[in-house]
Backbone as JSON Lines, residues from 0, in Angstrom:
{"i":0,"aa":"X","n":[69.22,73.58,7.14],"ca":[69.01,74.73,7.98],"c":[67.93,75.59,7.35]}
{"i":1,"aa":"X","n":[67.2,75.96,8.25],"ca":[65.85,77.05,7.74],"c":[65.84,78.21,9.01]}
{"i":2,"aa":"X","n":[65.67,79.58,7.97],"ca":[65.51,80.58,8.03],"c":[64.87,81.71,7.52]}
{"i":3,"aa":"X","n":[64.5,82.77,7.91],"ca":[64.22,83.92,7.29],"c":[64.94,85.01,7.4]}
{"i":4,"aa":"X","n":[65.19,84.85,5.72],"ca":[66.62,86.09,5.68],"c":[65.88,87.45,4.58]}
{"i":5,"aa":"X","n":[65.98,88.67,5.55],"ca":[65.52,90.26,5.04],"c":[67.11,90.38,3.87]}
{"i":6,"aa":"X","n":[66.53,90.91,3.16],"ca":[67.4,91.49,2.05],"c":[66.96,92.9,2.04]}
{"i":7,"aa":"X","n":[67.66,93.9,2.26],"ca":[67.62,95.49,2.01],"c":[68.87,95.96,0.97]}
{"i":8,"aa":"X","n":[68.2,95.98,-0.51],"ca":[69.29,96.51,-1.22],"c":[68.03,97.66,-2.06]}
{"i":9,"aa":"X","n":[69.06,98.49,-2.69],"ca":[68.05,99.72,-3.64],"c":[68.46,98.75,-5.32]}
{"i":10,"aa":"X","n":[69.61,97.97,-5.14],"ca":[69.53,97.43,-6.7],"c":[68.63,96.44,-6.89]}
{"i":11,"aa":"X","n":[67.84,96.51,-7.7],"ca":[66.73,95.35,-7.97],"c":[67.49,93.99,-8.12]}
{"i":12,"aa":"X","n":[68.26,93.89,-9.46],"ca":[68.96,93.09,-9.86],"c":[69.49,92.19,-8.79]}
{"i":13,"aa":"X","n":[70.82,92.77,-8.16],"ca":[71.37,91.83,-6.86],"c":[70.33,91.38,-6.02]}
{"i":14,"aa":"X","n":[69.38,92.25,-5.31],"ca":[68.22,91.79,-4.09],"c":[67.61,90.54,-5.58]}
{"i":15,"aa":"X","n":[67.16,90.53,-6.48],"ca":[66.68,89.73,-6.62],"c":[67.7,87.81,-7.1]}
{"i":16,"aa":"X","n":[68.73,88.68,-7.3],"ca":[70.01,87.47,-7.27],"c":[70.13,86.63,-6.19]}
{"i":17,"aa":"X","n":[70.01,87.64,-5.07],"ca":[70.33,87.19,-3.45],"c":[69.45,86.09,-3.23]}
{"i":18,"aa":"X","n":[68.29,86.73,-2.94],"ca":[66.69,86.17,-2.67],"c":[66.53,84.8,-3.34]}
{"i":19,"aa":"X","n":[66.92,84.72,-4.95],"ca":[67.12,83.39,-5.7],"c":[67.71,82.4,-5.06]}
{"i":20,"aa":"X","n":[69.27,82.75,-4.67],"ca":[70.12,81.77,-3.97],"c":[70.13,81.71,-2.27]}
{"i":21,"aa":"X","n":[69.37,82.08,-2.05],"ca":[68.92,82.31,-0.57],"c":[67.7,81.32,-0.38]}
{"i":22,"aa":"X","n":[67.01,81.38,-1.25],"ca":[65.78,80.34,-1.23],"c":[66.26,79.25,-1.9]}
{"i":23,"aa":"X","n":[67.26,79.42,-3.14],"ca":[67.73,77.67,-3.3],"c":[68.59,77.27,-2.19]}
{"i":24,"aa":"X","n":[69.02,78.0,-1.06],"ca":[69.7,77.12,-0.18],"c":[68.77,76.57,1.16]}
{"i":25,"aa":"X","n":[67.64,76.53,0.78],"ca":[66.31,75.78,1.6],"c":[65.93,77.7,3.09]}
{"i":26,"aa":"X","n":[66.2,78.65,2.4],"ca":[65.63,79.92,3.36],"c":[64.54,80.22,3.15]}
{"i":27,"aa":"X","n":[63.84,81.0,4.02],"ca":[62.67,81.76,3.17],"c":[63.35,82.91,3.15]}
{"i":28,"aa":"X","n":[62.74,83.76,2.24],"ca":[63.51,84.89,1.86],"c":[62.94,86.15,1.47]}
{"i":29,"aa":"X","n":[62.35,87.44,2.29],"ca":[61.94,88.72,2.21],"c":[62.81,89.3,1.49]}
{"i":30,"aa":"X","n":[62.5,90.53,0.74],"ca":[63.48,91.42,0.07],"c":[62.55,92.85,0.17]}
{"i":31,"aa":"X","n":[63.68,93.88,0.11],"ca":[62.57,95.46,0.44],"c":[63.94,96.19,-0.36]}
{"i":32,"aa":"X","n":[63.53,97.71,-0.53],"ca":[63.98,98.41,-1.27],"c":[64.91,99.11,-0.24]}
{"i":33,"aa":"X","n":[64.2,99.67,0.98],"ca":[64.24,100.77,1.67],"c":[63.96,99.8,3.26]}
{"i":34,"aa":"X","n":[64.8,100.85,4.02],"ca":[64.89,100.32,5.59],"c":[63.53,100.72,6.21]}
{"i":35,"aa":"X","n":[63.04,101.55,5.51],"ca":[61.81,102.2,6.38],"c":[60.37,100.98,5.86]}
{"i":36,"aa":"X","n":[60.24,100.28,4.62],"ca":[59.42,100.03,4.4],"c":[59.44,98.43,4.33]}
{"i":37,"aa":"X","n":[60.11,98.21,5.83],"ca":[60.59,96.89,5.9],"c":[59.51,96.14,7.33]}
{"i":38,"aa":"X","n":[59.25,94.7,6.63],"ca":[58.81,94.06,7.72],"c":[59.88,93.28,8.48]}
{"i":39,"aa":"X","n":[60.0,93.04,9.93],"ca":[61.2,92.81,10.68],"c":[60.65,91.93,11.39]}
{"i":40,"aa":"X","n":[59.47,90.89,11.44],"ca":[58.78,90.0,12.05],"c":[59.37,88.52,11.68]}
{"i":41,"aa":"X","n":[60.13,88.14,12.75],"ca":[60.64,86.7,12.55],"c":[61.95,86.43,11.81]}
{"i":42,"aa":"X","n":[62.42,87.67,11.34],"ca":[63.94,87.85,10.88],"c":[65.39,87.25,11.7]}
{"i":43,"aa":"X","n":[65.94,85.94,10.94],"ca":[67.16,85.48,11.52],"c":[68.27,85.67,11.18]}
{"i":44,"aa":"X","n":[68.11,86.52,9.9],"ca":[69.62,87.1,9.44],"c":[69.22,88.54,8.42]}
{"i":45,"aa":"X","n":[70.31,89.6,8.25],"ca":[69.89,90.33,7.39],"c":[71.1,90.86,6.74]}
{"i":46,"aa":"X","n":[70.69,90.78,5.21],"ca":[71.95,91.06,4.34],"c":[71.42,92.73,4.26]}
{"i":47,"aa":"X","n":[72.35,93.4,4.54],"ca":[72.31,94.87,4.46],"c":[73.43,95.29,3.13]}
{"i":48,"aa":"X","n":[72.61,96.1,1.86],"ca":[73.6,97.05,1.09],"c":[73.79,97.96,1.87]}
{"i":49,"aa":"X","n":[75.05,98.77,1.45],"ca":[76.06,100.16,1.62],"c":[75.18,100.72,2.39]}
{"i":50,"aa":"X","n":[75.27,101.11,3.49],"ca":[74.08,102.4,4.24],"c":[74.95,103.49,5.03]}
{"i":51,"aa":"X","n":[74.55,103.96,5.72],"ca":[75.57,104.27,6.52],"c":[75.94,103.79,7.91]}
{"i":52,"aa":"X","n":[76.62,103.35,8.67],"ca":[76.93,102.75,9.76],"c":[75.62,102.96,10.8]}
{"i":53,"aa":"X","n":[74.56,103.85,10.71],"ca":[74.21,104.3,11.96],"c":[72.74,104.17,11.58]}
{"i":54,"aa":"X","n":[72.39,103.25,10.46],"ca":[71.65,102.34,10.27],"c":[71.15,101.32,11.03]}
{"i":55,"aa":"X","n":[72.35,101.05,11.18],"ca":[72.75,99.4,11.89],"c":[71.82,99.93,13.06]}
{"i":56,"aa":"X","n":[71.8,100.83,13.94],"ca":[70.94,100.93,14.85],"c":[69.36,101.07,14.78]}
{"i":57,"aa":"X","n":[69.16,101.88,13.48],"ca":[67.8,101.67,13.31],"c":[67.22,100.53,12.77]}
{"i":58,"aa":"X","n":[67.68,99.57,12.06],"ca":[67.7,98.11,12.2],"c":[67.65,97.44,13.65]}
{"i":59,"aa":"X","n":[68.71,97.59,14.25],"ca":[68.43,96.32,15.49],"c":[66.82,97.11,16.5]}
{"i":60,"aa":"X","n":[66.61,98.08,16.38],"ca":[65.7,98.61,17.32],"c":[64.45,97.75,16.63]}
{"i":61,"aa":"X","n":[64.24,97.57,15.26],"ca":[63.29,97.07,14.17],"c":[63.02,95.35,14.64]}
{"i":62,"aa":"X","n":[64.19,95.14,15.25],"ca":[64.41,93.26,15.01],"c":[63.74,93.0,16.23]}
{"i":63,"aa":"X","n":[63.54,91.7,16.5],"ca":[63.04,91.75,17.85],"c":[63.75,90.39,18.46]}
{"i":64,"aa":"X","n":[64.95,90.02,17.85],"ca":[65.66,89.39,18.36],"c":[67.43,90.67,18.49]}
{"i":65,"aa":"X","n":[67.62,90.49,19.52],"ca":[69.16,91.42,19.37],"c":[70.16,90.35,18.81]}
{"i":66,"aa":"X","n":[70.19,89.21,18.93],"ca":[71.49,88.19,18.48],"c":[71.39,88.53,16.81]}
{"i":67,"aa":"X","n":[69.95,89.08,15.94],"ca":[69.89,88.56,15.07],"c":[71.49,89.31,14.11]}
{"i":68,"aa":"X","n":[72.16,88.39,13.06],"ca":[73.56,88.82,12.64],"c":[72.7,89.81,11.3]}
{"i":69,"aa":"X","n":[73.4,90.94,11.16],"ca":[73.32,91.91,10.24],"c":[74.87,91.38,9.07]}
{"i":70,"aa":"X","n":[74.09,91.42,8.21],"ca":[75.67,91.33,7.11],"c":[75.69,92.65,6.25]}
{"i":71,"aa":"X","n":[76.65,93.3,6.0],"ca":[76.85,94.22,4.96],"c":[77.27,94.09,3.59]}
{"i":72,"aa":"X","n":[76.85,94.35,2.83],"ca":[77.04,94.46,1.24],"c":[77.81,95.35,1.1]}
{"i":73,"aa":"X","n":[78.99,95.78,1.22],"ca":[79.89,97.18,0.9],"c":[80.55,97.08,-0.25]}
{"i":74,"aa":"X","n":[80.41,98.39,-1.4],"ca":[81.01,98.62,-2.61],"c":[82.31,98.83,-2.61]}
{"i":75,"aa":"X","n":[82.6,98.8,-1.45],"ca":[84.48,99.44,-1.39],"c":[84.68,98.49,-0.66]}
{"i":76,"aa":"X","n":[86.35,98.07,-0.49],"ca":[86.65,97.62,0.27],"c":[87.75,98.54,1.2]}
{"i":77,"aa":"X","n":[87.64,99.55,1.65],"ca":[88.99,100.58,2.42],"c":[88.25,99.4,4.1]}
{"i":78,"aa":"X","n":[89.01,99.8,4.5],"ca":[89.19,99.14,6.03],"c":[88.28,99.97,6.57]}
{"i":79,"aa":"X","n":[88.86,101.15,6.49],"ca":[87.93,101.94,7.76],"c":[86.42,101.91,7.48]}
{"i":80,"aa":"X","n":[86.3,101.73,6.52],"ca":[84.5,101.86,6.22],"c":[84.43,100.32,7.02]}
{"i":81,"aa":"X","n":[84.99,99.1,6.6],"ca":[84.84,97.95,7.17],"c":[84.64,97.92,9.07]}
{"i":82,"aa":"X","n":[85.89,99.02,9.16],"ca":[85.81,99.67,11.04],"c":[84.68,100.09,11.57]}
{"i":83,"aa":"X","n":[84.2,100.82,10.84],"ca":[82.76,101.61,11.3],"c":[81.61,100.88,11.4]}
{"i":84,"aa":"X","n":[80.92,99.93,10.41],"ca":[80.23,99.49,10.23],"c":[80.76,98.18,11.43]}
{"i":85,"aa":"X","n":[81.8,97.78,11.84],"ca":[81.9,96.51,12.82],"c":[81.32,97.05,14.01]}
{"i":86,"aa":"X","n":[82.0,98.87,14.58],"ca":[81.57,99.41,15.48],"c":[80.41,99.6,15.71]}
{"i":87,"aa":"X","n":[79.78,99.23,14.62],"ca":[78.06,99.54,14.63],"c":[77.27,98.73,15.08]}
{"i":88,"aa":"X","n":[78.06,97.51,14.93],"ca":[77.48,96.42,15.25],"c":[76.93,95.37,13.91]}
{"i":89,"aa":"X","n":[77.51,95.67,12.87],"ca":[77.35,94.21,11.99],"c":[78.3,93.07,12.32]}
{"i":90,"aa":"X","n":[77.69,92.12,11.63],"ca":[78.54,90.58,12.4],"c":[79.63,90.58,10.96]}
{"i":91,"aa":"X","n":[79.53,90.95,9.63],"ca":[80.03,90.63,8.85],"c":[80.28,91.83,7.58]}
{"i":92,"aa":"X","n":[81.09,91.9,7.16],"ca":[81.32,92.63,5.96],"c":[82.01,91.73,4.87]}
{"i":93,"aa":"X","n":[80.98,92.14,3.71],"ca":[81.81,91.3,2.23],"c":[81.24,92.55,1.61]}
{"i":94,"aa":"X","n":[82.55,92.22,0.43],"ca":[82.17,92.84,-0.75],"c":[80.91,92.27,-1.55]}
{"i":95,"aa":"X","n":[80.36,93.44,-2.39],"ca":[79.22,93.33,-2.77],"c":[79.52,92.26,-3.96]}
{"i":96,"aa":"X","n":[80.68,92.81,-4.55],"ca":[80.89,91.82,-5.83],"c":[81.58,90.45,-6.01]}
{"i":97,"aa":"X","n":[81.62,89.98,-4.6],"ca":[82.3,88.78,-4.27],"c":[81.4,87.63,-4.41]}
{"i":98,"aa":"X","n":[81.43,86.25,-4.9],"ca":[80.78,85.45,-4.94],"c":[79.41,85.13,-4.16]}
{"i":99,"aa":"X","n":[78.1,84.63,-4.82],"ca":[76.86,84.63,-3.97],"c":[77.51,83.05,-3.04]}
{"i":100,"aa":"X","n":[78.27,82.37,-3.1],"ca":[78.33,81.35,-2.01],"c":[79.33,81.68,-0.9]}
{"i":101,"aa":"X","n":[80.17,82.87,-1.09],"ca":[81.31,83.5,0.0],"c":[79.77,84.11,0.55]}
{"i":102,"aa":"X","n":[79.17,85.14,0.02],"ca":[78.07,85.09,1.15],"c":[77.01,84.63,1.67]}
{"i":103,"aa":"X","n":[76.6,83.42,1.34],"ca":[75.72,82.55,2.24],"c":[76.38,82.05,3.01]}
{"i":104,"aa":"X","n":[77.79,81.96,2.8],"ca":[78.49,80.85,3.83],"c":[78.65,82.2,5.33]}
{"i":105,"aa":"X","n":[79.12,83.09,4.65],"ca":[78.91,83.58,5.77],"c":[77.91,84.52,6.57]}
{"i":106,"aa":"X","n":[76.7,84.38,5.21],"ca":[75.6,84.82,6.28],"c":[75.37,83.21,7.06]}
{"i":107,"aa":"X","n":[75.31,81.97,6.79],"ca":[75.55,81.04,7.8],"c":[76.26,81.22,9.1]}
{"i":108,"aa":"X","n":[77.65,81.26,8.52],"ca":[78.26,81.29,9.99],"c":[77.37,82.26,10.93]}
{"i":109,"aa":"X","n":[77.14,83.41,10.56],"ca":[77.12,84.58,11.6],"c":[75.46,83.95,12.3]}
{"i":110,"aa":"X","n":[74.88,83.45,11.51],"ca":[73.67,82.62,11.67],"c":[73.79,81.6,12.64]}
{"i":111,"aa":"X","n":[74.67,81.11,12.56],"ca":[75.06,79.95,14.04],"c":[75.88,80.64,14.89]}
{"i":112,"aa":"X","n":[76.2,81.14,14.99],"ca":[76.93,82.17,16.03],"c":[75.98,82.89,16.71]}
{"i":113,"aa":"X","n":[74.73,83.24,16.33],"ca":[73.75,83.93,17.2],"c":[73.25,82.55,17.51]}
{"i":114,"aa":"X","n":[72.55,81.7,16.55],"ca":[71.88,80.64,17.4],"c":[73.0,80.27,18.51]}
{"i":115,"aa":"X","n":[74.09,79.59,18.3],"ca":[74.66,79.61,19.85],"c":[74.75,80.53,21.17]}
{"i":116,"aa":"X","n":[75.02,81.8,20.55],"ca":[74.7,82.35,21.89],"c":[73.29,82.79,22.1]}
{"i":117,"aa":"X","n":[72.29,82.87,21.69],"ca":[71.18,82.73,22.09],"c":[70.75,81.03,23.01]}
{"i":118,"aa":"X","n":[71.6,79.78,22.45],"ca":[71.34,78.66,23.41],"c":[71.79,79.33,24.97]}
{"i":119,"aa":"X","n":[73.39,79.26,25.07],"ca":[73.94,79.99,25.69],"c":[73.71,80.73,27.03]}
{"i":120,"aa":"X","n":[72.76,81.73,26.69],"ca":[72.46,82.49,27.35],"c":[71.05,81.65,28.03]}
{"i":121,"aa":"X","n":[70.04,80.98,27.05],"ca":[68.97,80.25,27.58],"c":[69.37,79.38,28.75]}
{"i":122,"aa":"X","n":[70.27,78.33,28.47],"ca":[70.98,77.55,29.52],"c":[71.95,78.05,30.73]}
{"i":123,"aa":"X","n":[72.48,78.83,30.09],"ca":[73.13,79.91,31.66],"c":[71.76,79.89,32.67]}
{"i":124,"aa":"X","n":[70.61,80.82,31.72],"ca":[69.42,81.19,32.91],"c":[68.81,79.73,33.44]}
{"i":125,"aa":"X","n":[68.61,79.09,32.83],"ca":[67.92,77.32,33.13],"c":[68.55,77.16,34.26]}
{"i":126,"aa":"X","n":[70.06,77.05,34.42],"ca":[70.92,76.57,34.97],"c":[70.83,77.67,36.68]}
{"i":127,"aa":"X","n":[71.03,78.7,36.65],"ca":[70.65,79.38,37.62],"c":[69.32,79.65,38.41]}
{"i":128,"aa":"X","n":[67.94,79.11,37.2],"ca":[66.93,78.95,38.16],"c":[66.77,77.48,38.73]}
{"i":129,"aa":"X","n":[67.72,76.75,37.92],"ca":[67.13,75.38,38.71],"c":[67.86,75.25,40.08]}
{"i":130,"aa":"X","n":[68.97,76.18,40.34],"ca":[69.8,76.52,41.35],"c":[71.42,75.53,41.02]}
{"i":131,"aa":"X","n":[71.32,74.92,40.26],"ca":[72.53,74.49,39.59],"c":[73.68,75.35,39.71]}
{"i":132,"aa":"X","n":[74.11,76.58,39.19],"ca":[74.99,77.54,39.46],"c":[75.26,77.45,40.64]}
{"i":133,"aa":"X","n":[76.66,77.96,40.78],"ca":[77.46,78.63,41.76],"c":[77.03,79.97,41.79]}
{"i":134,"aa":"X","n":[77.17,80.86,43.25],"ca":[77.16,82.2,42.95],"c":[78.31,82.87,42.11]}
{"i":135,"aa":"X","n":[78.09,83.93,41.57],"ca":[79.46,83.97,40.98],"c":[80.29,84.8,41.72]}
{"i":136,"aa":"X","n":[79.8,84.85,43.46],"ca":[80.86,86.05,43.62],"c":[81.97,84.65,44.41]}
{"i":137,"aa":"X","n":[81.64,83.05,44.54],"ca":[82.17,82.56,44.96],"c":[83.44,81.97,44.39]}
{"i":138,"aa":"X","n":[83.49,82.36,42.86],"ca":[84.92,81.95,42.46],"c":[85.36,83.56,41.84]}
{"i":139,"aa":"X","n":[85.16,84.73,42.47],"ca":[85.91,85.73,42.34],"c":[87.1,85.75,43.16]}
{"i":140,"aa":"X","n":[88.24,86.65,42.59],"ca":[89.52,86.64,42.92],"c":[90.17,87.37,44.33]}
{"i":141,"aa":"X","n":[90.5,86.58,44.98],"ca":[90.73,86.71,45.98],"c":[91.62,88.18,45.99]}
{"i":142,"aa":"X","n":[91.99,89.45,46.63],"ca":[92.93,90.95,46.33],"c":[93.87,90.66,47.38]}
């Protein structure tokens, strides 16, 4: 599998840990300090450190895919911080200090989970311009 995965952390150390095992697992791999001084061109996954939930929006406005999965790096583990940040719209939360292969695996998953619904949605539309579809008001429920 090949990709380009953004790394946004302020610790040098980890972003450059990440980026290591991100490119030994066949990725290409950007890394930035800061959300503002980020390139977002061709991005298929993004490991996000601690920010605040409302980030997550100035990120997806940046991406130019919406499926693309945001992962979070969070220093705590309390739930509700985990709540907020889901409401925000990340695909994933791990702890920061949890193994680098607990998170490739699941910046993977969340990585095929957009590629599927990005097929998904391509083939729904295929399927309705080739006129294949049903309308859909014809298997709505009868009152």
């Amino acid at each position: 599998m090949s990709g380009k995965i953004l790394i946004i952390d302020p610790n040098a150390h980890r972003r450059s840990a990440l980026c290591q095992a991100i490119q030994n697992s066949l990725y290409s791999c950007i890394s930035a300090k800061e959300i503002e001084t980020t390139d977002y061109s061709g991005v298929e996954g993004v490991l996000l450190s601690t920010h605040a939930p409302d980030t997550l929006n100035t990120i997806r406005t940046q991406l130019h895919d919406a499926n693309c999965p945001i992962l979070i790096l969070c220093a705590s583990n309390a739930v509700h911080d985990r709540a907020d940040y889901f409401r925000a719209g990340a695909a994933d939360v791990v702890e920061a200090t949890c193994d680098l292969r607990e998170i490739l695996s699941r910046l993977r998953s969340a990585m095929r989970r957009a590629t599927a619904a990005r097929e998904v949605a391509l083939r729904s539309g295929t399927t309705r311009a080739l006129g294949f579809a049903e309308a859909s008001s014809t298997f709505a429920a009868k009152k």
